[in-house]
matplotlib code that plots the C-alpha trace (Angstrom):
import matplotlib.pyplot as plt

x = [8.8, 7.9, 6.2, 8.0, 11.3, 11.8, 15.4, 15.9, 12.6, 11.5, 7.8, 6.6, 7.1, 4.6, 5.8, 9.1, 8.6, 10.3, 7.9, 9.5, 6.9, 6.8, 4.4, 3.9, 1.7, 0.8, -2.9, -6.3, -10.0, -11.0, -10.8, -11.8, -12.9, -10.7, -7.6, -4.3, -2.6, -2.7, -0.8, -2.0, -1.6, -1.5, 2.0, 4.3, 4.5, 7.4, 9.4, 10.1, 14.2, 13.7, 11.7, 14.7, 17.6, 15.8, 15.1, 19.3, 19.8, 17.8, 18.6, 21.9, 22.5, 22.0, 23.4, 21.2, 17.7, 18.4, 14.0, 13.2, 10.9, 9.3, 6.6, 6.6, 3.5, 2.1, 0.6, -0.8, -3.3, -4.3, -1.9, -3.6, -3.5, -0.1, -0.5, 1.6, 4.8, 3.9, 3.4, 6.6, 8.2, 7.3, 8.6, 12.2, 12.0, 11.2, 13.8, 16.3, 15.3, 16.1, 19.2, 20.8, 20.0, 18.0, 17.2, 13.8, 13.1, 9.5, 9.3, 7.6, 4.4, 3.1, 0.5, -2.3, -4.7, -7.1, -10.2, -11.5, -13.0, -10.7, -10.4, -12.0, -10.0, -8.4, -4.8, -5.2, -7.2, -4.1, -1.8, -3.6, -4.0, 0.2, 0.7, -1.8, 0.7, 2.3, -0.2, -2.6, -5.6, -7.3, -10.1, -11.9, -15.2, -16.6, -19.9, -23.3, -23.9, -24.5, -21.3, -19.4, -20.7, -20.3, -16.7, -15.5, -16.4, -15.0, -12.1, -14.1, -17.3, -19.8, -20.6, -19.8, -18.2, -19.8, -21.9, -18.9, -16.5, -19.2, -20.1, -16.4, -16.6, -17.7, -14.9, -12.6, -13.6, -13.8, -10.5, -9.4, -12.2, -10.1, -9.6, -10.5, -11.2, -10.4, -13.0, -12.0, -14.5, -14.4, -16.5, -19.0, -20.1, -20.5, -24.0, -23.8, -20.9, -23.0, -25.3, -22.0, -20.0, -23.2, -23.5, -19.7, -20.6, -23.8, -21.5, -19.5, -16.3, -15.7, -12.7, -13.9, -10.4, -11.9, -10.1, -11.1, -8.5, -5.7, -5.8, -7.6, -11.1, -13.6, -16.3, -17.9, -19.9, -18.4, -17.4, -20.6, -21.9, -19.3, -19.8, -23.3, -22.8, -20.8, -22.5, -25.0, -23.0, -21.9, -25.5, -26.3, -22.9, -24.4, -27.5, -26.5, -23.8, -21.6, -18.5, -18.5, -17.2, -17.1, -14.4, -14.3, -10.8, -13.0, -13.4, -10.3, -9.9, -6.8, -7.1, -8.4, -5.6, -3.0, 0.8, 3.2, 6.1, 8.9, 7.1, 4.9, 6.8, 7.5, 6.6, 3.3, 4.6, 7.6, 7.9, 11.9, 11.8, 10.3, 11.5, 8.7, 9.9, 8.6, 8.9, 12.2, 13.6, 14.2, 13.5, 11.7, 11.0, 7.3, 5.1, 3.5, 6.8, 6.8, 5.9, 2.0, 1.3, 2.0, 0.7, 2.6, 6.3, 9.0, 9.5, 11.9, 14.2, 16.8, 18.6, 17.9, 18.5, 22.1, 23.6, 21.5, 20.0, 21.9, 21.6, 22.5, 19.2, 17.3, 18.7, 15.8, 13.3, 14.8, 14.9, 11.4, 9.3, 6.0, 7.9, 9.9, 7.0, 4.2, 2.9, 3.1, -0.8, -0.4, 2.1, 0.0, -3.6, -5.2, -6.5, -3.3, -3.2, -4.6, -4.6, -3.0, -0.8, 0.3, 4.3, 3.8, 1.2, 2.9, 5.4, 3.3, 1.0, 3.8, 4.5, 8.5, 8.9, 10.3, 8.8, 9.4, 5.8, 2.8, -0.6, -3.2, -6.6, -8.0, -7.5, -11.2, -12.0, -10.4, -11.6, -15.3, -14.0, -12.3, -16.1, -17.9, -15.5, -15.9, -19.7, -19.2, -16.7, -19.2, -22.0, -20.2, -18.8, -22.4, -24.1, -21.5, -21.5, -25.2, -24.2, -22.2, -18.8, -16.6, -15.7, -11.7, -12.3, -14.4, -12.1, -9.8, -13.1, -14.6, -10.8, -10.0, -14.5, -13.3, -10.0, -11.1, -14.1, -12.3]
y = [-26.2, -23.0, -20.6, -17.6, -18.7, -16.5, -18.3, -18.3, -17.6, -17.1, -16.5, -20.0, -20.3, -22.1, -21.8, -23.1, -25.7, -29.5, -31.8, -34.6, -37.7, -40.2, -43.8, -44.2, -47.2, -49.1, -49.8, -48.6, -49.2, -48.8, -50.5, -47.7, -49.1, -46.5, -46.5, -47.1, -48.3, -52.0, -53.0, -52.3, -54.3, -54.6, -55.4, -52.9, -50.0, -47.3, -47.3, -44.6, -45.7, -45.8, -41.9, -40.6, -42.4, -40.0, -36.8, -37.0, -37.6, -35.0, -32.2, -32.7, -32.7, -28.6, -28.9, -31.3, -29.7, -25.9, -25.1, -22.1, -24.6, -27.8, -29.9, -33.1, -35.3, -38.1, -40.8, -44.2, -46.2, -43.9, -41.9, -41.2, -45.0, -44.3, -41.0, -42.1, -42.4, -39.4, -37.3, -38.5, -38.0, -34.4, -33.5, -34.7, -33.0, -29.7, -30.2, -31.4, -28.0, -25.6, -27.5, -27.7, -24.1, -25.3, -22.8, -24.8, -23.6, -21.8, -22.3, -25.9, -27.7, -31.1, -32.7, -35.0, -36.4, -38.5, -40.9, -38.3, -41.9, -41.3, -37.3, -37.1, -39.8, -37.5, -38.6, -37.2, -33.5, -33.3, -33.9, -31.1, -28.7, -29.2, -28.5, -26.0, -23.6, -25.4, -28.2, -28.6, -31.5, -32.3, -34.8, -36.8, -37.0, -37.7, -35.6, -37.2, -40.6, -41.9, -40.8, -41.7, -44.7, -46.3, -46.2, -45.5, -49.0, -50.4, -53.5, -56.7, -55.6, -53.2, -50.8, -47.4, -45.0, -41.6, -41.7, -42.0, -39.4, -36.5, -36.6, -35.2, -32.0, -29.8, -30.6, -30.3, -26.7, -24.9, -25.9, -25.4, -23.2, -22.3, -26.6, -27.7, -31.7, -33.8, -35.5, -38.1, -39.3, -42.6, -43.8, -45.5, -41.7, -39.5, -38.9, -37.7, -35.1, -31.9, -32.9, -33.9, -30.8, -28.6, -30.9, -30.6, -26.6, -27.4, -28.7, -25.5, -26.7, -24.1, -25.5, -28.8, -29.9, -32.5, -35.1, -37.9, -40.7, -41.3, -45.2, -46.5, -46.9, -45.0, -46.5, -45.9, -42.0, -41.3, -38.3, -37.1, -38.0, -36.1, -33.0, -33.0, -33.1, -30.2, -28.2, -28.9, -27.8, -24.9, -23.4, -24.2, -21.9, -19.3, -19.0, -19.4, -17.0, -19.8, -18.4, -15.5, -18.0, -21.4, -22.5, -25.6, -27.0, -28.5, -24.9, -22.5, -19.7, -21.0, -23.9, -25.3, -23.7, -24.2, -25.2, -22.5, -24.7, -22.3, -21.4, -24.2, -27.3, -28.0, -31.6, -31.7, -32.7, -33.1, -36.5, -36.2, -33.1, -34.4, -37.8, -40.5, -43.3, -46.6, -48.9, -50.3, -46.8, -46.9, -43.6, -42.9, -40.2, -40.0, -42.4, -43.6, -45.3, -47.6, -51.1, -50.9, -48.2, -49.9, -53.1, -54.3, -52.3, -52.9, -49.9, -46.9, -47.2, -44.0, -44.6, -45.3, -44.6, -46.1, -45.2, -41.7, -40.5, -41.4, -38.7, -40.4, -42.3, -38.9, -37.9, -39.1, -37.7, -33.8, -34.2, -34.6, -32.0, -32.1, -32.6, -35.3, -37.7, -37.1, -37.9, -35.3, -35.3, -34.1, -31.8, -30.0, -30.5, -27.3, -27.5, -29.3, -26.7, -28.0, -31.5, -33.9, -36.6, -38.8, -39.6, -43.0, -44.0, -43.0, -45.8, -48.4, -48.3, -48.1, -50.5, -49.4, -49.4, -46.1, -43.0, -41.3, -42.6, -40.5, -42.2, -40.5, -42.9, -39.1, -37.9, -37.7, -36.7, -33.6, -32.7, -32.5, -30.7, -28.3, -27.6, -27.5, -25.2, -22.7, -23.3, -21.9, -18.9, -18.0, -18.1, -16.0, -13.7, -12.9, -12.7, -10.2, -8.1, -7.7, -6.2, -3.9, -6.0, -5.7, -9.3, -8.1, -7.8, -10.7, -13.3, -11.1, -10.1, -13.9, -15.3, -12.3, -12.4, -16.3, -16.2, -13.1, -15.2, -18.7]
z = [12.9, 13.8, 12.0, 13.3, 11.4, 8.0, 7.4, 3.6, 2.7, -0.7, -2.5, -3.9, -7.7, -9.0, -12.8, -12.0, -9.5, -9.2, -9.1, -7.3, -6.3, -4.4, -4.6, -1.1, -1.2, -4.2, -2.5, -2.7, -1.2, -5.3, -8.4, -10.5, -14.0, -16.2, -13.9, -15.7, -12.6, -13.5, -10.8, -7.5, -4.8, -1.1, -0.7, -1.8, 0.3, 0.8, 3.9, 6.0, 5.4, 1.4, 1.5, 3.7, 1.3, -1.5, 0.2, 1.6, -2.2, -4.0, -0.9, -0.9, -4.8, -5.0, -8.6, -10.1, -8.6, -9.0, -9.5, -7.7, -5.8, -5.5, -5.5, -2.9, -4.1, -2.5, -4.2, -4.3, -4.8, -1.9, -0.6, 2.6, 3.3, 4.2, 6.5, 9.3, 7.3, 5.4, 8.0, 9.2, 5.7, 5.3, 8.6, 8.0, 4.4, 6.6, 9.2, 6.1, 4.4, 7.3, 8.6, 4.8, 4.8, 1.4, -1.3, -1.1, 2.2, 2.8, -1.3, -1.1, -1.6, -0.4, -3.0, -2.6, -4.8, -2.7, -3.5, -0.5, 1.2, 4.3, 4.5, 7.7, 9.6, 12.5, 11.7, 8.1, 9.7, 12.2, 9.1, 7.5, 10.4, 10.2, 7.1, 6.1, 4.9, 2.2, 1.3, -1.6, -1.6, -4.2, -3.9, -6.8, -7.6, -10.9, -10.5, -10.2, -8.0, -11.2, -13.1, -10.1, -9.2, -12.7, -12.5, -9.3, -7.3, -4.0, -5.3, -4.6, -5.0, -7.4, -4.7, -5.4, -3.1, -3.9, -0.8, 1.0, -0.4, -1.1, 2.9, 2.9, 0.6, 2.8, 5.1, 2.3, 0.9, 4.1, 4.5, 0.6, -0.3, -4.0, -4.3, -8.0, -8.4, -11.6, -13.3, -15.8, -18.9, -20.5, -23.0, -20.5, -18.7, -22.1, -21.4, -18.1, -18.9, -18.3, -15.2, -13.4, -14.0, -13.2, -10.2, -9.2, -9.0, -7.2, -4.8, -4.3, -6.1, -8.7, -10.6, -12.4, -14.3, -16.7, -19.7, -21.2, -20.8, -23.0, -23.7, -26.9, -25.3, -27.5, -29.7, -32.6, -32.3, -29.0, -29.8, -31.5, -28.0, -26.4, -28.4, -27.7, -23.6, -24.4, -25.8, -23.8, -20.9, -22.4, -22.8, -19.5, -18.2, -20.7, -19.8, -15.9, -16.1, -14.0, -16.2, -14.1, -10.9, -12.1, -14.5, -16.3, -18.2, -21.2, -22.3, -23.0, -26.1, -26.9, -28.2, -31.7, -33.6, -35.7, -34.1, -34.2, -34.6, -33.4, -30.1, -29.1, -30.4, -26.6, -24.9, -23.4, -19.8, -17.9, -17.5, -17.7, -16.1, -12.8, -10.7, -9.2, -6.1, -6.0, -2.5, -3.8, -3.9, -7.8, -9.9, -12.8, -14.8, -13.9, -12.1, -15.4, -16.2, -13.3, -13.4, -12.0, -14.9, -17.8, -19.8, -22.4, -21.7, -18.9, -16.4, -17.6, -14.6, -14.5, -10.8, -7.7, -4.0, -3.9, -7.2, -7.5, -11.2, -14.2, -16.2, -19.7, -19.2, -18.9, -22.1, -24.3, -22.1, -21.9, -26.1, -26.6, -28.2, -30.4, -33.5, -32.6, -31.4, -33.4, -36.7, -39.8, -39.9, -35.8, -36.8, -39.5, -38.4, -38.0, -34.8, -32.7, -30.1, -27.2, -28.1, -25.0, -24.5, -21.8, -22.6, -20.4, -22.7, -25.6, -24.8, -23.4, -26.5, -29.0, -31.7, -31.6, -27.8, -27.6, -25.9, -29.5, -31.0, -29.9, -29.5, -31.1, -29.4, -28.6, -31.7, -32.5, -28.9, -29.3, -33.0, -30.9, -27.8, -30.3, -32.2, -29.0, -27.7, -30.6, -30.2, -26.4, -27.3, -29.9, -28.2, -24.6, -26.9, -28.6, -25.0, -24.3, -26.9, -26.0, -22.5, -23.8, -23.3, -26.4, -28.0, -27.8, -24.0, -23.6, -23.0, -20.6, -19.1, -18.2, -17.4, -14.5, -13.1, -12.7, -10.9, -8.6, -7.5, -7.2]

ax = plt.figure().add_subplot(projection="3d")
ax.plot(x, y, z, "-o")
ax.set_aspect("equal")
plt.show()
């Protein structure tokens, strides 16, 4: 489409955006050791027919998707095993948008999250080039070869593909110079927490978006360990002054506190609140409800391509809150700001099969993020005051240096 059409267009609203995904391929070249997709395969893959059924659906049911704007994701296995029917995909959803006369039009996204392995393949830069506009990319890598490489292995074999996806960074941040990767720790990669984020940085990526994963793997001092990396890392920010253009999600002033109950007893995410499609064209309320991301629990199917969304089956989802999930000792702990969940896990570890029973495996997890994050606003808030920064400013001062120079 041409860029010189302005018809319908509207500023992009992040805040209030649909995020509407679809699983385009069910592949991957990696088995990556923490993954919670425990069914990928080679065999189911969306068709071109099945992405079109749902795009007529959502596009031309105005009532039901009223966002200011949306977010089309693309994911996998690898997505970008699947460019040619995405490409293909995301131009009927921009035809669709200016011929509907769409209030979606100019106020869209497409989102990837890639392994990075492929990133340079010349169908997926001429995808890119396209798109440029409305597309964000973010690629994974874990930090050090070493980090990386212990989780992060080609399927079939031990080798690990750090070598392969760092060669593509560059590459990458010209073209998304303000792009932010997501670094997942499992109990495995503790000790190489700080050298990997300092690394990621070293790299040029300055926004390092970081969680430990939400299943029940952690052992016995785990999170003494993890406290210690840290706090580790948050001397060496200090002392390199990388808060003033690197940011890292691990460390945030507003969490470690009590719950408010009247203005943050709100679900953590919006699984309910945004729609996934699998290869048979069914619909879920996020991707973690679908049959390849969950272990123990049958998929939470709530329509599909022929019979559209059944709203009575998204009733659960839209009456979740804090409250109604978690366990009193969640409910009054006094540092539950900040502390995660993952609503498909929630059901797929329950003992009651609902999505009403919050798992709490990262319980202790947190409690050590939340002391080594008062360690690090402590510590900033000292090292400014010495420069002449007062603490009431300090926070406002670190969070606006960062997202000028990101």
């Amino acid at each position: 489409m041409s860029t010189e059409i302005k018809k319908n267009e509207k500023p992009w609203k992040e805040g209030v955006a649909k995020s509407i995904t679809f699983i385009v391929t069910k592949d991957c070249q990696l088995a990556c050791k923490y993954c919670y997709l425990v069914g990928k395969n080679s065999n189911e893959r969306m068709s071109f027919e099945v992405a079109k059924k749902a795009i007529d659906y959502i596009l031309n049911n105005k009532e039901f998707f009223l966002e200011e704007s949306v977010i089309f994701d693309f994911i996998g296995g690898e997505p970008f095993l699947e460019i040619d029917l995405i490409d293909k995909v995301c131009d009927y959803i921009k035809v669709q948008l200016f011929t509907l006369d769409h209030h979606w039009f100019n106020s869209y996204r497409f989102s990837f999250s890639t392994n990075g392995i492929n990133y340079h393949d010349s169908k997926v830069q001429k995808f890119i080039e396209k798109n440029i506009d409305h597309l964000s990319i973010g690629i994974t890598i874990d930090g050090t070869e070493k980090k990386h490489d212990l989780n992060r292995i080609y399927k079939n074999s031990y080798k690990g593909s750090y070598v392969d996806v760092v060669k593509n960074i560059p590459l990458w941040l010209k073209q998304f110079p303000t792009g932010g990767t997501k670094v997942t720790i499992s109990s495995e990669d503790i000790p190489y927490i700080c050298e990997s984020v300092l690394h990621l940085y070293s790299l040029g990526i300055h926004e390092v978006s970081i969680n430990v994963v939400y299943e029940d793997v952690w052992k016995e001092n785990d999170d003494i360990l993890f406290e210690y990396q840290l706090m580790q890392l948050a001397d060496k920010i200090i002392e390199n002054k990388y808060y003033l253009n690197y940011a890292c999600s691990f460390f945030n002033e507003n969490i470690g506190k009590p719950m408010d109950k009247e203005k943050e007893n709100t679900n953590w995410c919006g699984a309910g609140r945004m729609l996934a499609i699998d290869a048979q064209g069914n619909y879920y309320p996020c991707t973690r409800f679908a049959a390849y991301s969950l272990r123990s629990k049958k998929p939470i199917i709530v329509g599909n391509i022929h019979d559209g969304i059944n709203r009575n089956k998204l009733r659960p989802f839209l009456s979740l809150d804090r409250c109604t999930q978690s366990p009193s000792e969640c409910i009054e702990c006094d540092i539950a700001s900040g502390c995660a969940w993952c609503q498909g896990e929630n059901y797929d570890a329950s003992s009651t099969g609902t999505i009403y029973q919050r798992s709490i495996a990262i319980c202790k997890m947190h409690k050590a993020r939340v002391r080594a994050n008062n360690y690090y606003w402590n510590k900033l808030y000292r090292k400014l005051e010495l420069e002449g920064i007062e603490v009431k400013d300090a926070y406002k001062f670190v969070k606006n240096t960062t997202e000028e120079n990101c």
